[in-house]
C-alpha positions in Angstrom: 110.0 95.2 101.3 113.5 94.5 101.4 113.1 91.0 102.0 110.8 90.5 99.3 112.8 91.9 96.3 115.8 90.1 97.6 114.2 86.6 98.0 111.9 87.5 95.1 115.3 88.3 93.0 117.4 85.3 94.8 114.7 83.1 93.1 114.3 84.9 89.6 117.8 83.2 88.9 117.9 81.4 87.3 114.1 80.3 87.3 110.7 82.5 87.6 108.8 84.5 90.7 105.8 86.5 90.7 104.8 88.7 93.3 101.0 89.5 93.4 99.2 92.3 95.2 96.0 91.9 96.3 93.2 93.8 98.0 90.9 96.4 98.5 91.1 99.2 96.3 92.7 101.7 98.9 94.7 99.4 100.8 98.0 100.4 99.4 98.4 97.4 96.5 99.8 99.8 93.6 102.0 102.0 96.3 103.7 99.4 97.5 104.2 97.8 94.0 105.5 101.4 92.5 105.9 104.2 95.2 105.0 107.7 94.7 105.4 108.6 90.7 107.9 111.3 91.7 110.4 108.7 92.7 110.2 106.1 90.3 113.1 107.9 87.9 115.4 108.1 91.4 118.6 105.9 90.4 120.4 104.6 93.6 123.7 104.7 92.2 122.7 108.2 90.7 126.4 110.7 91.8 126.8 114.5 91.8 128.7 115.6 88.9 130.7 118.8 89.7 133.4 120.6 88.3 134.0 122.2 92.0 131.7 124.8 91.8 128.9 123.2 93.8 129.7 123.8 97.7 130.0 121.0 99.7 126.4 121.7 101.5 124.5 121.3 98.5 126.2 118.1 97.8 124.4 117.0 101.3 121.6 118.1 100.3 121.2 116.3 96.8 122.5 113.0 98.4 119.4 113.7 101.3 117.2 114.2 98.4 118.2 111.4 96.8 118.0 109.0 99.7 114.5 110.4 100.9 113.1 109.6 97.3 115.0 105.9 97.4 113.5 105.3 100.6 109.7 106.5 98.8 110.1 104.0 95.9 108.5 100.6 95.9 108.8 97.1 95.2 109.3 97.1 91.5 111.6 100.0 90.9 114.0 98.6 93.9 113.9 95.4 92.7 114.6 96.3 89.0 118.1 98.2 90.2 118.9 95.6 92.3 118.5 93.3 89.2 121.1 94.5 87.3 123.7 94.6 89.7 122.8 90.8 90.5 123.1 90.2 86.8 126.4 92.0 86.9 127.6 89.8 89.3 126.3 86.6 87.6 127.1 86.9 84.4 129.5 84.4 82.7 130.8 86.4 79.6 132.0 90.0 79.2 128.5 91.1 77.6 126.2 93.4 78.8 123.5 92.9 80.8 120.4 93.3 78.9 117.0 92.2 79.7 113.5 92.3 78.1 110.6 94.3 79.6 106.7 94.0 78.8 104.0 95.6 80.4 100.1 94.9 79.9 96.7 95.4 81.2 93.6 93.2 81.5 90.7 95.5 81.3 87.2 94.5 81.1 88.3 90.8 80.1 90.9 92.2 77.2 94.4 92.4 77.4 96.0 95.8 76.3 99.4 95.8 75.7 100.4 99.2 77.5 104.0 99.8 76.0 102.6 100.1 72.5 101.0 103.1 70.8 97.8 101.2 69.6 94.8 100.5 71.5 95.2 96.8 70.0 93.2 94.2 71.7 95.3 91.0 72.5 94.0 87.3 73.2 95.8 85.1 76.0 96.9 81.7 74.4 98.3 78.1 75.5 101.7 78.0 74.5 102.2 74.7 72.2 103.4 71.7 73.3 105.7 70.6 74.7 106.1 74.2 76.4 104.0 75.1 79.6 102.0 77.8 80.6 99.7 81.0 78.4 101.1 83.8 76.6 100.1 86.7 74.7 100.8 87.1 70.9 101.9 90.2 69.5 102.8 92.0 72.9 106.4 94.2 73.0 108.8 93.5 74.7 111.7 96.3 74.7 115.3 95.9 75.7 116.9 97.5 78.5 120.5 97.4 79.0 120.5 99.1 82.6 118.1 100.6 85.7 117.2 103.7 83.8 115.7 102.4 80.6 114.1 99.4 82.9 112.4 102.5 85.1 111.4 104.2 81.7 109.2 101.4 80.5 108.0 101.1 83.6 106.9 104.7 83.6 105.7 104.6 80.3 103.4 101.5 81.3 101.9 103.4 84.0 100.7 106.7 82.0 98.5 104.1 80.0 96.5 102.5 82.5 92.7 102.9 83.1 92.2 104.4 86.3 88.9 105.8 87.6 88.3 107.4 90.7 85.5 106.6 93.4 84.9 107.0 97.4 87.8 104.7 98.0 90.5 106.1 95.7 90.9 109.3 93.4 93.0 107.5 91.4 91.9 103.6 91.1 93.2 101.0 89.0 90.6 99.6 87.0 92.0 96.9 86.2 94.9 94.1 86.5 98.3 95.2 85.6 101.7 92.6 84.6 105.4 93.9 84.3 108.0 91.0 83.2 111.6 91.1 83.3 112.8 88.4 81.6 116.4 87.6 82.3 119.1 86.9 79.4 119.7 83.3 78.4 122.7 81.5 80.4 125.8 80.4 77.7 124.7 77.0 78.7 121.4 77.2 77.2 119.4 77.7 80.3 116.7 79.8 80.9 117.9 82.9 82.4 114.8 83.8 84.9 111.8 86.1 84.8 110.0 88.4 87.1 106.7 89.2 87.1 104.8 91.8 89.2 101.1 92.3 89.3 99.1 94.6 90.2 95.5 93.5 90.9 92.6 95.6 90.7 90.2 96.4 93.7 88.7 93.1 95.0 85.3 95.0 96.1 82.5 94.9 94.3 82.4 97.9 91.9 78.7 98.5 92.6 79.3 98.9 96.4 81.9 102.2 95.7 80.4 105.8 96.4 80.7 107.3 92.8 82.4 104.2 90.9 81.7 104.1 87.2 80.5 100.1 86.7 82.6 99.4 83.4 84.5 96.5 84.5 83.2 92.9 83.9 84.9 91.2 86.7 86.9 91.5 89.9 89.3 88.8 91.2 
């Protein structure tokens, strides 16, 4: 894992990555992407703040706490600290670093914008020319000046996704899921980078799963 975020990051500067996860539902695709839920608000660089009444031992023990749930965490939240500290380190002005987050869902052949408060259906369209590539109308994008507003959209994102659960996994994505980071613009006018994870839903066929509900159109 480590060597993915940091070759994955290494390349999101100043120019794009995505890192896709693939396979049958139960094979581990969203854990790896995201970790168990209770770590995802861990901040590495998270310290102890004590006025000297907290004994020395239970210092250890919040820093072992804190490691054990930094070791649990996946792909994206590691990869979105490390970010900013890369950024930190890159930066050519005095500014901070701020970068823009979205988060959406393609369910049952609709896109779902999972950072907004509507259930708004969004279309997929080709970007004009002489750009490259597809984007989504209308989808937010919030700004996040550090790890722990980068984390909370990320968190938020994942309360709204469809899940259903079946033989294979209580708690199954339903469908595909796509976090961007895009990176700030350089002072020369360069793109600054962007970083997309997704989360693919179950390759299996959804007819084949003990107690699956068959609402989804199509599997990759």
């Amino acid at each position: 894992t480590t060597e993915i975020y940091t070759l994955s990051l290494h390349d999101a500067l100043p120019i794009s990555a995505t890192v896709f996860a693939y396979g049958q539902t139960g094979a581990g695709k969203t854990h790896s992407l995201l970790g168990p839920k209770e770590c995802l608000s861990q901040i590495i660089e998270d310290e102890v703040v004590d006025q000297g009444f907290v004994p020395h031992c239970c210092h250890e023990l919040v820093h072992a706490a804190r490691y054990a749930k930094v070791c649990g965490q996946g792909l994206v939240p590691r990869a979105a600290q490390f970010l900013f500290t890369l950024l930190a380190s890159a930066r050519d002005s005095a500014k901070p670093c701020t970068v823009r987050a979205s988060f959406m869902e393609i369910y049952n052949e609709t896109v779902f914008d999972l950072l907004s408060n509507t259930a708004v259906k969004l279309d997929v369209h080709q970007r004009p020319s002489p750009e490259q590539g597809f984007h989504v109308p209308g989808l937010s994008q919030v700004e996040c000046s550090g790890p722990a507003a980068l984390l909370q959209v990320l968190r938020q994102g994942i309360q709204a996704r469809h899940t259903a659960g079946h033989a294979l996994s209580r708690e199954s994505s339903r469908a595909h899921a796509i976090f961007t980071v895009e990176m700030p613009m350089k002072s020369s006018g360069r793109s600054g980078g962007r970083l997309v994870f997704a989360d693919l839903a179950g390759s299996e066929r959804i007819k084949k799963s003990a107690g699956a509900q068959q609402d989804r159109k199509s599997v990759v």
